[in-house]
Backbone of each chain as ProteinMPNN parsed JSONL, in Angstrom:
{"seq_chain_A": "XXXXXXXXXXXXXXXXXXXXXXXXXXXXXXXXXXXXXXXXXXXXXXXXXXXXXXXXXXXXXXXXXXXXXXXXXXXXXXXXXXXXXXXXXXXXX", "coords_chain_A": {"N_chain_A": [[234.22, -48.37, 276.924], [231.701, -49.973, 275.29], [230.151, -49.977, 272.519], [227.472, -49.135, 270.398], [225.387, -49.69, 267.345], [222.651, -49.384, 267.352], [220.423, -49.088, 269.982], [218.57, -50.421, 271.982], [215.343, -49.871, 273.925], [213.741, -51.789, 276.449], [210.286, -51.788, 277.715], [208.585, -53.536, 277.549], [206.836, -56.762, 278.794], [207.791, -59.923, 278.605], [205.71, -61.261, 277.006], [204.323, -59.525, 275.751], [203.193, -58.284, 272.147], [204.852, -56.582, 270.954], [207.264, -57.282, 272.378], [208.314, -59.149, 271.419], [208.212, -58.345, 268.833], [210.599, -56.298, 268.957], [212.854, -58.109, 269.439], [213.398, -59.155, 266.83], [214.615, -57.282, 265.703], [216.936, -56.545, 266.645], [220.165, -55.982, 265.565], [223.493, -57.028, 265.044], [225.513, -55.66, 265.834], [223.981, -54.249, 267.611], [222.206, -52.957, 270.787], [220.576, -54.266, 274.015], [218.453, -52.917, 276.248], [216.774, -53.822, 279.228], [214.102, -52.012, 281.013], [211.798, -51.314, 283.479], [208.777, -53.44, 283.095], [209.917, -54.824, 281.19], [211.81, -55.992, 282.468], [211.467, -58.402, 283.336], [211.611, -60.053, 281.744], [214.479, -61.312, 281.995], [213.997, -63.778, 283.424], [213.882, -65.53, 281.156], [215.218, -67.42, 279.001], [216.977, -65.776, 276.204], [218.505, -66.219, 274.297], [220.241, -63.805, 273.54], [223.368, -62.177, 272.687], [225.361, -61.677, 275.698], [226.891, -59.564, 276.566], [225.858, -58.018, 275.078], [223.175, -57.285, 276.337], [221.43, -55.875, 278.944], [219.815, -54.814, 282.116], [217.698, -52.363, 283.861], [218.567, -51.577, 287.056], [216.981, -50.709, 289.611], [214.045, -51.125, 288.232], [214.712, -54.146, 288.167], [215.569, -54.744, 290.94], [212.894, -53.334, 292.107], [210.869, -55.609, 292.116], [212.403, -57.906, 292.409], [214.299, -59.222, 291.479], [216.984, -59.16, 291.279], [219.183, -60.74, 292.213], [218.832, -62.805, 289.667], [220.053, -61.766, 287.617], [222.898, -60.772, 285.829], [225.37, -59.475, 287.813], [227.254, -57.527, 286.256], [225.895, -57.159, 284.075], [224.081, -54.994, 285.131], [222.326, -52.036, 285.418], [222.564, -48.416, 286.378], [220.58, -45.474, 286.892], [222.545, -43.67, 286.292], [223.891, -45.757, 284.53], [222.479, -45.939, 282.483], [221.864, -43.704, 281.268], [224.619, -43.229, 280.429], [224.599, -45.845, 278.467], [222.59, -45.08, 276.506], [224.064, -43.005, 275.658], [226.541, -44.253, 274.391], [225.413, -45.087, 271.682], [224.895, -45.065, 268.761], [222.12, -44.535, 267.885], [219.115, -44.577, 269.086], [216.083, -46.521, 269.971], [212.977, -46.606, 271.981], [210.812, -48.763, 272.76]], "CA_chain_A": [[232.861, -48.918, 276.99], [231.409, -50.927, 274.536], [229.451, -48.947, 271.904], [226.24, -49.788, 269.751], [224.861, -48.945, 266.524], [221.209, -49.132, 267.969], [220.175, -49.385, 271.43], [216.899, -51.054, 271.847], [215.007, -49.691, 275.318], [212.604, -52.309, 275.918], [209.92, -51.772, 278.733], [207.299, -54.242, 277.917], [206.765, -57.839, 279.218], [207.711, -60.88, 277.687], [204.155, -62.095, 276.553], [203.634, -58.914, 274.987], [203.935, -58.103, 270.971], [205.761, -55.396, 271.081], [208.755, -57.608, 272.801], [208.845, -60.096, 269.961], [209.06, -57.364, 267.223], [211.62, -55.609, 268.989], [214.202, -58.655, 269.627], [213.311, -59.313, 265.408], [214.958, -56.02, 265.513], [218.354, -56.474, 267.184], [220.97, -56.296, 264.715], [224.374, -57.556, 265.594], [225.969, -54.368, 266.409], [223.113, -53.364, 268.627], [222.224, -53.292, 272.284], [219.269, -54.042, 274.451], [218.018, -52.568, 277.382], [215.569, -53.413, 279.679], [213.512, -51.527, 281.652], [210.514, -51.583, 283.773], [208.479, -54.885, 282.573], [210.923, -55.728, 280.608], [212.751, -56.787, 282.618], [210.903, -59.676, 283.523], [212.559, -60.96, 280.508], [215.515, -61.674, 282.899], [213.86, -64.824, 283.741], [213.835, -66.289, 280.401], [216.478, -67.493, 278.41], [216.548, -65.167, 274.957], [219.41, -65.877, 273.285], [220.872, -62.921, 273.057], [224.554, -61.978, 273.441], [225.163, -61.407, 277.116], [227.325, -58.764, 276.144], [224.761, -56.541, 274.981], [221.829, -57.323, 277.049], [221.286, -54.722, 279.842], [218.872, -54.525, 282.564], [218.206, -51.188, 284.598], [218.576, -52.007, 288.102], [215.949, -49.955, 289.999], [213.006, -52.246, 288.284], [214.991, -55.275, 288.505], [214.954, -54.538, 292.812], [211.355, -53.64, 292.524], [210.355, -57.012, 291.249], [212.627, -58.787, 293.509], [214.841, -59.974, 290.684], [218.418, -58.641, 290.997], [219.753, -62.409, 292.377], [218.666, -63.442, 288.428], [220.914, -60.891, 286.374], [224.245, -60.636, 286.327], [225.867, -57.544, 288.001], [227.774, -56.889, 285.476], [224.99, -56.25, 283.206], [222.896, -54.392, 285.565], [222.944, -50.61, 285.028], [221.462, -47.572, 287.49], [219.729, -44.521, 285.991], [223.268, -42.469, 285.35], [224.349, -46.23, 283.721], [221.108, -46.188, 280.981], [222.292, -42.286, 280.423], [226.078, -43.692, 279.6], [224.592, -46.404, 277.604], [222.162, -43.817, 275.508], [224.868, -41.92, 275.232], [227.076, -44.485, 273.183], [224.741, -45.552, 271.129], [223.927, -43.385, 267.107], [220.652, -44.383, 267.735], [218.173, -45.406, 270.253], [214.34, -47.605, 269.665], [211.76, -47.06, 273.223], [209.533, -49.678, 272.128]], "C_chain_A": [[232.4, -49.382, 275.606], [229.974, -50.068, 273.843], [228.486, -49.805, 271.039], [225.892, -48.959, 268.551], [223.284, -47.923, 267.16], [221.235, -49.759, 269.585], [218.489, -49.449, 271.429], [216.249, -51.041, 273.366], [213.729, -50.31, 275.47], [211.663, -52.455, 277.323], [208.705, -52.476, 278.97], [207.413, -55.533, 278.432], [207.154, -58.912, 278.16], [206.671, -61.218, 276.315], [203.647, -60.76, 275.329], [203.71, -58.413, 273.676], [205.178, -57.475, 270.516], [207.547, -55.98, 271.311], [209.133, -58.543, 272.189], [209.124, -59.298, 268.517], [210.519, -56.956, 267.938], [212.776, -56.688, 268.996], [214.052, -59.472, 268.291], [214.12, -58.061, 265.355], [216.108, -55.68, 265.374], [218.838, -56.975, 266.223], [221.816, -56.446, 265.438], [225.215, -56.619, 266.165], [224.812, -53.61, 267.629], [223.201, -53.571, 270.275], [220.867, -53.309, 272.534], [219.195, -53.602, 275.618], [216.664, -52.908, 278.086], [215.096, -53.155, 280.89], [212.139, -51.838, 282.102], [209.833, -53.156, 283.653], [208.972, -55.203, 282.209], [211.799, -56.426, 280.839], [212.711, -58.364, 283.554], [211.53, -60.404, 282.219], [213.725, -62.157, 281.14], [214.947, -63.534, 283.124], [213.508, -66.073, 283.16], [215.117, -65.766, 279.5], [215.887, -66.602, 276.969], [217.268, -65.422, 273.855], [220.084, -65.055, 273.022], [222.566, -62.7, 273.594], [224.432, -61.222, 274.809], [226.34, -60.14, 276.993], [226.895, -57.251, 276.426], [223.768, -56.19, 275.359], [222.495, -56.505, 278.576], [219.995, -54.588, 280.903], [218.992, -53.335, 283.787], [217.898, -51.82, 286.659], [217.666, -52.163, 289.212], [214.824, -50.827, 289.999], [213.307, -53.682, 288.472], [214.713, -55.059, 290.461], [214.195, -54.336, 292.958], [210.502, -54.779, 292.716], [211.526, -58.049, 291.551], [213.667, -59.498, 292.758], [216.482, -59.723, 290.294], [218.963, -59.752, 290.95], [219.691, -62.766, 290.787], [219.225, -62.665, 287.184], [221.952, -61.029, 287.065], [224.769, -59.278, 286.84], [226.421, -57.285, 287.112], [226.934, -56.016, 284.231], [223.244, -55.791, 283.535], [223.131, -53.097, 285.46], [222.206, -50.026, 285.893], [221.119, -46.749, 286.511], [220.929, -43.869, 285.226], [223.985, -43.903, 284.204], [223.4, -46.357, 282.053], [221.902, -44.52, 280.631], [223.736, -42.623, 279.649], [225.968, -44.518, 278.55], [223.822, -45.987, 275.841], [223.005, -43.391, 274.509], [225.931, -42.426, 273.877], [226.495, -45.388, 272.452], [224.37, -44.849, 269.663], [222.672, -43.784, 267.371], [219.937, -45.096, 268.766], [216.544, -45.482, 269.527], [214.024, -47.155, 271.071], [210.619, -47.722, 272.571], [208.472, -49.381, 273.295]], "O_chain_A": [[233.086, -48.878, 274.717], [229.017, -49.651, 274.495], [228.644, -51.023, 270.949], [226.024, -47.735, 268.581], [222.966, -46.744, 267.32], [221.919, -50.642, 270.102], [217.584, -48.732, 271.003], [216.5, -52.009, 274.084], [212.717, -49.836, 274.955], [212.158, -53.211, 278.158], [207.943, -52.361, 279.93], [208.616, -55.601, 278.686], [206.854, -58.77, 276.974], [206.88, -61.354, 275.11], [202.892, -60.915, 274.369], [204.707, -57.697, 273.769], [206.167, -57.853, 269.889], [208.588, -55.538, 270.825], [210.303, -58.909, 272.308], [209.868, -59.509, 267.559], [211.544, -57.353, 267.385], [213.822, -56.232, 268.533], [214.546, -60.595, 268.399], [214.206, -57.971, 264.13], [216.564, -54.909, 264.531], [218.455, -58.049, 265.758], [221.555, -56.183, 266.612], [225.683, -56.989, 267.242], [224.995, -52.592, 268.297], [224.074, -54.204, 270.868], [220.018, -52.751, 271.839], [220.162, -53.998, 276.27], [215.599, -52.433, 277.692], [215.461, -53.826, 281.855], [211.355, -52.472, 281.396], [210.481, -54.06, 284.18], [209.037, -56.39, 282.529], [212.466, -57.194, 280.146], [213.544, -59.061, 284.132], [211.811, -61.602, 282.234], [213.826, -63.359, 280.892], [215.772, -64.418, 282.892], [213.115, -67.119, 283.678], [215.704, -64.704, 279.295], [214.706, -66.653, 276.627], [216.972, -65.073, 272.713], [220.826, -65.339, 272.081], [222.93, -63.02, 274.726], [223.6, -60.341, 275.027], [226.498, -59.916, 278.193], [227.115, -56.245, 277.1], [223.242, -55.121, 275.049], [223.621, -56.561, 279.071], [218.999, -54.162, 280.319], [219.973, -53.246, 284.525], [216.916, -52.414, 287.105], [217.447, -53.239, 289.768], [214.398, -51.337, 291.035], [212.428, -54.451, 288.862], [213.635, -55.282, 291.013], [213.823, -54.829, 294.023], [209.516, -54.79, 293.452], [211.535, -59.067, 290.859], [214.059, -60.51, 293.34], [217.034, -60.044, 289.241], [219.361, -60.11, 289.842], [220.823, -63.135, 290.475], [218.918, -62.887, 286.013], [222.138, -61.272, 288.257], [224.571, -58.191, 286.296], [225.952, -56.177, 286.854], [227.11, -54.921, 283.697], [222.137, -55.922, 283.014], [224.334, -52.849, 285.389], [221.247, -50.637, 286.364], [221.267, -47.085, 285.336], [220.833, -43.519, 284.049], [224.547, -43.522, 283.177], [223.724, -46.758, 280.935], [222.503, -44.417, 279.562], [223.935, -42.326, 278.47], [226.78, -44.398, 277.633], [224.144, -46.292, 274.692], [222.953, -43.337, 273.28], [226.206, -41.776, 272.869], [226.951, -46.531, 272.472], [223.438, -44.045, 269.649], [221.919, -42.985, 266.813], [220.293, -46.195, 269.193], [216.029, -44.667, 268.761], [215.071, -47.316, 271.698], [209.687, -47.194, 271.965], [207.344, -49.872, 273.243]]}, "seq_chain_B": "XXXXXXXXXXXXXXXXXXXXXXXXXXXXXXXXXXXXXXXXXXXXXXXXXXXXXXXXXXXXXXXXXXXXXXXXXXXXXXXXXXXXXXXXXXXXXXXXXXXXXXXXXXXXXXXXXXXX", "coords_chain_B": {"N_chain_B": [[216.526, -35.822, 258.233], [215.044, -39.295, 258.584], [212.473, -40.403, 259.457], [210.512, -43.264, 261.064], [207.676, -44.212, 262.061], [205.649, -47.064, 263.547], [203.055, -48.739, 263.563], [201.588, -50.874, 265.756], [199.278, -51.77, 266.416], [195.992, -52.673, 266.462], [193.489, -51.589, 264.178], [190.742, -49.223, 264.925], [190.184, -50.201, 267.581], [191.211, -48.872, 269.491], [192.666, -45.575, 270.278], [194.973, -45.015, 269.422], [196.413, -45.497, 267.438], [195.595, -43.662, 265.461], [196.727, -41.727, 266.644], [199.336, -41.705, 265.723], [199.509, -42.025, 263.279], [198.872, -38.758, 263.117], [200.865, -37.538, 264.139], [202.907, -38.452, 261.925], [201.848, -37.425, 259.831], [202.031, -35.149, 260.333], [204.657, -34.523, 260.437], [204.859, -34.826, 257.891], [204.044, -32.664, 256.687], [205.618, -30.864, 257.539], [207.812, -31.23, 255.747], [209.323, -32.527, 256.408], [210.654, -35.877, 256.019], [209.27, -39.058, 256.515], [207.703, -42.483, 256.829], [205.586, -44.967, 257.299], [205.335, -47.899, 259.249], [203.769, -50.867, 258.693], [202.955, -53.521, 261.768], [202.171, -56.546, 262.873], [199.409, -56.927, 264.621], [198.397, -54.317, 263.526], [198.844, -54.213, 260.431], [196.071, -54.593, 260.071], [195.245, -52.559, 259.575], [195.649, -51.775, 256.662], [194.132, -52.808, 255.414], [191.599, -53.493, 252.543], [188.174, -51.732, 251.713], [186.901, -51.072, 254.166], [184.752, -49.678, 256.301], [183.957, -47.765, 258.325], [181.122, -46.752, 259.179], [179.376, -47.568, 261.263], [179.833, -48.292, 263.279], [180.622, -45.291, 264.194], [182.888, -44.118, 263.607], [185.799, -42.352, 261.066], [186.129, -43.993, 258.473], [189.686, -45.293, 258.539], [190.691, -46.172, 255.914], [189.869, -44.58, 254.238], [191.582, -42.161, 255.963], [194.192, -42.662, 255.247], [193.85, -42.933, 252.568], [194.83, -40.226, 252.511], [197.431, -39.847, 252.532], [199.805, -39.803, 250.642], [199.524, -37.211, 249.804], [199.684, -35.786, 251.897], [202.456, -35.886, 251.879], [203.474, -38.294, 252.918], [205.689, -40.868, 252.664], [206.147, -43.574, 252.346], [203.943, -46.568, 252.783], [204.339, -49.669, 254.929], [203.901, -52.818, 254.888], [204.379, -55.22, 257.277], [205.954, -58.2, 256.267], [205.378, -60.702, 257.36], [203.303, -60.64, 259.092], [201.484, -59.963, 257.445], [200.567, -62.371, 256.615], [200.021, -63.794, 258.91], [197.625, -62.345, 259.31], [196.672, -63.218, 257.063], [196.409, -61.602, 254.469], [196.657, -60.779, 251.402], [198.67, -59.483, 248.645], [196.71, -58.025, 247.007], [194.688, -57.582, 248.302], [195.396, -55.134, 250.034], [195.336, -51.665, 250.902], [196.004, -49.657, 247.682], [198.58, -48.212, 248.123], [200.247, -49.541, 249.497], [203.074, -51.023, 250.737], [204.735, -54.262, 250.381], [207.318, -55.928, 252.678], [210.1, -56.947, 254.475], [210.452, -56.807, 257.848], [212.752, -56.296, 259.974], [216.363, -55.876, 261.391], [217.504, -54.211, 259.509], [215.927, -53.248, 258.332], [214.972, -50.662, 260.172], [217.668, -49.649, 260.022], [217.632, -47.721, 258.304], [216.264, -45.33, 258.766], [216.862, -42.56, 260.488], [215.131, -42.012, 263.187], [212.969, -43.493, 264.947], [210.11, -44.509, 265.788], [206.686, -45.074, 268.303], [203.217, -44.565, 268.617], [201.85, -44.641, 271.554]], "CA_chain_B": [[216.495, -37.034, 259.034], [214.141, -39.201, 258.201], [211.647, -40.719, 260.637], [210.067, -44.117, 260.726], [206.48, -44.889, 262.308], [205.995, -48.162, 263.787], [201.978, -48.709, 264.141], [201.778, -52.302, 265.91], [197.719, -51.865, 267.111], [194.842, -53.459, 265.179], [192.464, -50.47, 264.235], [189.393, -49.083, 265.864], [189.817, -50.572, 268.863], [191.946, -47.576, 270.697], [193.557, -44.22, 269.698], [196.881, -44.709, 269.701], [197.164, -45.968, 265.588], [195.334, -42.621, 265.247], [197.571, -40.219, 267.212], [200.594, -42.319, 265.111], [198.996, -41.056, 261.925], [198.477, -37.429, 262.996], [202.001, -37.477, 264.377], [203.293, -39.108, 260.315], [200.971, -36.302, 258.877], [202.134, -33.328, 260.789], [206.079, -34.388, 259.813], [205.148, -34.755, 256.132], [202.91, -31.495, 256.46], [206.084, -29.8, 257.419], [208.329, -31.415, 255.062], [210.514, -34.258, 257.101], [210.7, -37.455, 255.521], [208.42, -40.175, 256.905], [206.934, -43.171, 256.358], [204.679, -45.422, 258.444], [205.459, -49.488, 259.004], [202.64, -51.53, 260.146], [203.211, -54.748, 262.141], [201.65, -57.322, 264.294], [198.156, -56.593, 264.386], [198.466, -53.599, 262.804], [198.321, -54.605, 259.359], [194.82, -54.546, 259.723], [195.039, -51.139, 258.857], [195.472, -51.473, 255.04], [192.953, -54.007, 254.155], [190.663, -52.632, 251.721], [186.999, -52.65, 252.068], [186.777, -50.332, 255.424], [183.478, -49.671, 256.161], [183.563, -47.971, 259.876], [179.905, -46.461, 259.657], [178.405, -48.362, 262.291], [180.818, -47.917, 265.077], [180.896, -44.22, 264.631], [184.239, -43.499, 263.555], [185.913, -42.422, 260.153], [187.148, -44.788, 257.63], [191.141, -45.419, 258.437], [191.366, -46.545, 254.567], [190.329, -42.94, 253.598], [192.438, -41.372, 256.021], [195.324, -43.792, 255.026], [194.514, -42.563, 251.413], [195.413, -39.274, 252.168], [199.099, -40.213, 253.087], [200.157, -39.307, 249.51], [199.204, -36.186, 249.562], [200.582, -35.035, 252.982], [203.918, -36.522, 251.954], [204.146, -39.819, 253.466], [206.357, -41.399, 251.795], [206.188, -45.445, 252.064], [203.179, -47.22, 253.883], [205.272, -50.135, 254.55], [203.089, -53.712, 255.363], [205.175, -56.423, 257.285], [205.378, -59.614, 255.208], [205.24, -62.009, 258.446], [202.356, -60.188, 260.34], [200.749, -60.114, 256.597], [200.536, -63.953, 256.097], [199.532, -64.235, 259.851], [196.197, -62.376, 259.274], [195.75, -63.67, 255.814], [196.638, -60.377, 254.131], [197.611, -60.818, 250.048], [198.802, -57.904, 248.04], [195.951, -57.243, 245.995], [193.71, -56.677, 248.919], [196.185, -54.233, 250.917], [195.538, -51.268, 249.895], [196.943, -49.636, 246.991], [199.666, -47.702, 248.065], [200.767, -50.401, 250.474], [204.102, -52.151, 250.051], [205.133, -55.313, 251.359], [208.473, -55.309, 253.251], [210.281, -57.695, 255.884], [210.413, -56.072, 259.224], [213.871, -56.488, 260.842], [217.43, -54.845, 261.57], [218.034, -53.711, 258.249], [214.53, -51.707, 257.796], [215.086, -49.864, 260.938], [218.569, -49.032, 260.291], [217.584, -46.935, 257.062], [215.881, -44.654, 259.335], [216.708, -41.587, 262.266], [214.129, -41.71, 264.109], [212.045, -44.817, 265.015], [208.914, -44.135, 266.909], [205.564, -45.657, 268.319], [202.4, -43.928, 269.491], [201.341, -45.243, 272.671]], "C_chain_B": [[215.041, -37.476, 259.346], [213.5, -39.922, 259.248], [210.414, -41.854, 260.095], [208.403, -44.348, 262.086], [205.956, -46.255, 262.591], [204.113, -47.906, 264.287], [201.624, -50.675, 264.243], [199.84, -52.516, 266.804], [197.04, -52.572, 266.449], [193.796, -51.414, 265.254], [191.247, -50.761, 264.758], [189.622, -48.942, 266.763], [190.34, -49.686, 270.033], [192.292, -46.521, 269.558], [194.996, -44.422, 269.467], [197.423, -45.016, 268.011], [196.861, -44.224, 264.915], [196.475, -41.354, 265.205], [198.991, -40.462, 266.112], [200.51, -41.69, 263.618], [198.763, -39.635, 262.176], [200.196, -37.103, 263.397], [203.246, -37.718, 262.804], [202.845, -37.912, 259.674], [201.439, -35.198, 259.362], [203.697, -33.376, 260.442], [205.806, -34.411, 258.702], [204.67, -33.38, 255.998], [204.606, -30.229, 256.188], [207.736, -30.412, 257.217], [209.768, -32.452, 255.122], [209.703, -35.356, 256.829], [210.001, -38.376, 256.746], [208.132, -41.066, 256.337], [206.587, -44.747, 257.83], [204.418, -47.154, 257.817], [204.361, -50.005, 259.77], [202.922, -52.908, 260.42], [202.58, -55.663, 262.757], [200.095, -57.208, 263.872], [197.594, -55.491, 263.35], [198.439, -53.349, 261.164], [197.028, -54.594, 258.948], [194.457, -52.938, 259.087], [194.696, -51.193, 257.47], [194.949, -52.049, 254.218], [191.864, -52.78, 253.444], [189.544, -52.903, 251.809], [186.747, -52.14, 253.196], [186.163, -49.643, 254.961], [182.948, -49.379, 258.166], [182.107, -47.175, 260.158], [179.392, -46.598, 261.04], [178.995, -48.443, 263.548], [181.234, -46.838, 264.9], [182.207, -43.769, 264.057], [184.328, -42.977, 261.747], [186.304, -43.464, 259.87], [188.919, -44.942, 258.019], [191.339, -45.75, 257.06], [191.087, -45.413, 253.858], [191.365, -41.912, 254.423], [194.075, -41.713, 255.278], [195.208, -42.439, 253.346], [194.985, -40.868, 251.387], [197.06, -38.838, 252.032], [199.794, -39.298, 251.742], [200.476, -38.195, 249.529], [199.557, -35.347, 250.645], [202.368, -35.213, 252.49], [204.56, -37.66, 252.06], [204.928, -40.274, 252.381], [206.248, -42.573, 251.602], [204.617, -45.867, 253.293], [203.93, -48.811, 253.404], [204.513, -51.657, 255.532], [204.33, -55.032, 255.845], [204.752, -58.061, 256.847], [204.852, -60.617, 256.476], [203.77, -61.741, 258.547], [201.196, -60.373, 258.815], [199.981, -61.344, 256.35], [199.79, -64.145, 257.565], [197.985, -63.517, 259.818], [196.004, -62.293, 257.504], [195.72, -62.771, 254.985], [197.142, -60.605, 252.724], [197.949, -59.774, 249.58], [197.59, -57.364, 247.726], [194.833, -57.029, 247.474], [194.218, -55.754, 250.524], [195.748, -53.201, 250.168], [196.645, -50.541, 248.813], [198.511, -48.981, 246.886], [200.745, -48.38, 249.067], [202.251, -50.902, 249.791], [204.565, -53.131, 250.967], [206.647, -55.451, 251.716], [208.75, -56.523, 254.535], [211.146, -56.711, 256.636], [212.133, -56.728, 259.692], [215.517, -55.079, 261.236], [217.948, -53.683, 260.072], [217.23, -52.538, 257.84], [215.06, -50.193, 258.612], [216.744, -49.146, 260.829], [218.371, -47.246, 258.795], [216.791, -45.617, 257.297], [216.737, -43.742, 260.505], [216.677, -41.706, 263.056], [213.143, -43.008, 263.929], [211.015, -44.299, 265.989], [207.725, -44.709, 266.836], [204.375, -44.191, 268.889], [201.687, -44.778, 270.377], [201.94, -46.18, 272.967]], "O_chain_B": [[214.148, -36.847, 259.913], [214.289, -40.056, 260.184], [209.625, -41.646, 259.173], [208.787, -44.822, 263.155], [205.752, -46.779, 261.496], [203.82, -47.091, 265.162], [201.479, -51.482, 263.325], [199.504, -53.376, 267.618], [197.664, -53.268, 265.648], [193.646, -50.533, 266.101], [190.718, -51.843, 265.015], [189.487, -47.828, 267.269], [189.993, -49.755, 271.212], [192.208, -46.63, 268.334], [195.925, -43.617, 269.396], [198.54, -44.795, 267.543], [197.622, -43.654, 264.134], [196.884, -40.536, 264.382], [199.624, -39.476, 265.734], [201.355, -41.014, 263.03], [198.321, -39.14, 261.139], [200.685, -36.222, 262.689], [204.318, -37.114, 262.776], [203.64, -37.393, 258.89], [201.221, -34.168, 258.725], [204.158, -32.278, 260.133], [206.718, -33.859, 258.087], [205.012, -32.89, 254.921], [204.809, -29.343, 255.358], [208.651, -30.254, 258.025], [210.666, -32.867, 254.389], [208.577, -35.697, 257.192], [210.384, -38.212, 257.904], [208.159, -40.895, 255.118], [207.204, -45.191, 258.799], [203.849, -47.61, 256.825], [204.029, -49.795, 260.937], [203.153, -53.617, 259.44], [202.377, -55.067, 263.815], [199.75, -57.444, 262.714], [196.655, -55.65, 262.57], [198.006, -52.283, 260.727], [196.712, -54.586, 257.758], [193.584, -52.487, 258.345], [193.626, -50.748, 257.054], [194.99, -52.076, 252.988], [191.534, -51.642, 253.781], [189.291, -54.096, 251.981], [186.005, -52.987, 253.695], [186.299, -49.018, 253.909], [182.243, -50.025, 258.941], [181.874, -46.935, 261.343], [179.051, -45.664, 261.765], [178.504, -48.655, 264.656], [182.392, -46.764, 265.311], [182.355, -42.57, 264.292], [183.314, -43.09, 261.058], [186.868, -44.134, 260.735], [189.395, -44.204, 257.156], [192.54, -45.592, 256.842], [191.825, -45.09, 252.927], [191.927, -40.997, 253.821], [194.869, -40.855, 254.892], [195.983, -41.526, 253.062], [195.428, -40.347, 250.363], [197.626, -37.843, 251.58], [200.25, -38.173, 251.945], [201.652, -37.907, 249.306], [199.751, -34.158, 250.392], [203.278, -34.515, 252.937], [205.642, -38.051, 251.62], [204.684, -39.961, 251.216], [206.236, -42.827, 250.397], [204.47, -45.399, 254.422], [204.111, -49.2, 252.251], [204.568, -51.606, 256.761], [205.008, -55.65, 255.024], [203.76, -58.771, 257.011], [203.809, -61.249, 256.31], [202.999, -62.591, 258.1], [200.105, -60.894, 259.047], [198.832, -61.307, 255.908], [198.743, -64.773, 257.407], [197.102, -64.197, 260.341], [195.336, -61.469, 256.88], [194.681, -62.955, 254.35], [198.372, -60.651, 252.769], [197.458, -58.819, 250.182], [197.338, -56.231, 248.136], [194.152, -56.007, 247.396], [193.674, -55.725, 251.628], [195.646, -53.365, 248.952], [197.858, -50.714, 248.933], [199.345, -49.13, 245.993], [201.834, -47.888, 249.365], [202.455, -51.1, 248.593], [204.769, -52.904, 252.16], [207.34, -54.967, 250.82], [207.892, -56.911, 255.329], [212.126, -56.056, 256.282], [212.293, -57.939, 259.538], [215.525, -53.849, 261.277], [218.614, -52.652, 259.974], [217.498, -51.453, 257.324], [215.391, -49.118, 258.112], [216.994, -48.166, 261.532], [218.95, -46.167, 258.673], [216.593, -44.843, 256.361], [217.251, -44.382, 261.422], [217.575, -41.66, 263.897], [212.675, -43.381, 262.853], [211.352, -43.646, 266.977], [207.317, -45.005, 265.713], [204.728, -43.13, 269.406], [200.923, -45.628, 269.919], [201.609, -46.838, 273.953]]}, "name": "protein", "num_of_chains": 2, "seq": "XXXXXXXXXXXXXXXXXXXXXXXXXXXXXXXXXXXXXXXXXXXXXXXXXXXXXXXXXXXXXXXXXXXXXXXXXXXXXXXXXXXXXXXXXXXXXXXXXXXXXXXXXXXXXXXXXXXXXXXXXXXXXXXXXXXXXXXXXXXXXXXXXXXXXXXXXXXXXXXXXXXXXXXXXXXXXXXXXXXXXXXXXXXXXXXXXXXXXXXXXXXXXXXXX"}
């Protein structure tokens, strides 16, 4: 599995500050995650390596938006604990 | 392991820059490394010239100056968010330092954390 310096858990909305500091944040070794609002992100392009972008699954199917991620980088609750896990450091913005 | 502070609010207007500072103050109190970045709105914190009489509250630029003296270690002003509300050095205040916000800050840290 594919390991990270930082892991960046990001649960706010596009629009909101918070989700423009944090992807100023992502260093090249890092990862992002997102959760909850965040993952309304999904439906804008970010730039980021597709790699390391992550969305948790759960709020993506609340919000009707699984069709618009890739499975591969959709994760369930025990995949956010595996991705935690290889990570030295984790951000919850 | 030292522990970084991330206050991205504007002051006054809620608790949550507050609880971020009592949370900064109670790790320096008991002797873990801190220091407290402000970003975004948040910058408004360290203008000088705070004067909250009239809406009831304390000063944030006297609690701010106690930082020192708990421990804090860096109050740490982002250059971007500085320039976006018009923010120069000389009227930050004085224990302020100016600093660009990105991967590099945060890696020099632990512990990254917000309040609220």
């Amino acid at each position: 599995m594919i390991s990270f310096k930082t892991l960046h858990i990001l649960n706010k909305p596009p629009d909101h500050s918070r989700f423009r500091l944090c992807l100023s944040a992502i260093g090249p070794e890092d990862g992002l995650l997102l959760t909850e609002n965040g993952v309304l992100a999904v439906t804008r392009r970010l730039g980021l390596n597709p790699e390391r972008c992550f969305a948790l699954s759960p709020d993506l199917e609340a919000r009707g938006l699984s069709s618009q991620f890739s499975k591969e980088q959709t994760v369930s609750f025990d995949g956010m604990v595996g991705l935690t896990a290889s990570a030295e450091n984790v951000i919850s913005w | 392991m030292s522990t970084l502070i991330i206050i991205d609010q504007p002051p006054y207007g809620s608790w949550e820059g507050r609880e971020a500072l009592d949370m900064a103050f109670s790790l320096a109190a008991f002797d873990q490394p801190v220091s407290l970045l402000f970003c975004g709105a948040g910058v408004n914190w360290l203008r000088k010239g705070q004067d909250a009489a009239k809406v009831h509250q304390k000063s944030i630029e006297r609690n701010l100056s106690a930082a020192p003296i708990f421990g804090v270690e860096a109050l740490l002003a982002d250059s971007h968010a500085c320039d976006q509300y018009g923010l120069v050095e000389t009227e930050l205040l004085d224990q302020a330092t100016i600093t660009d916000f990105g991967p590099e800050l945060t890696a020099r840290f632990d512990h990254v954390a917000f309040a609220g």
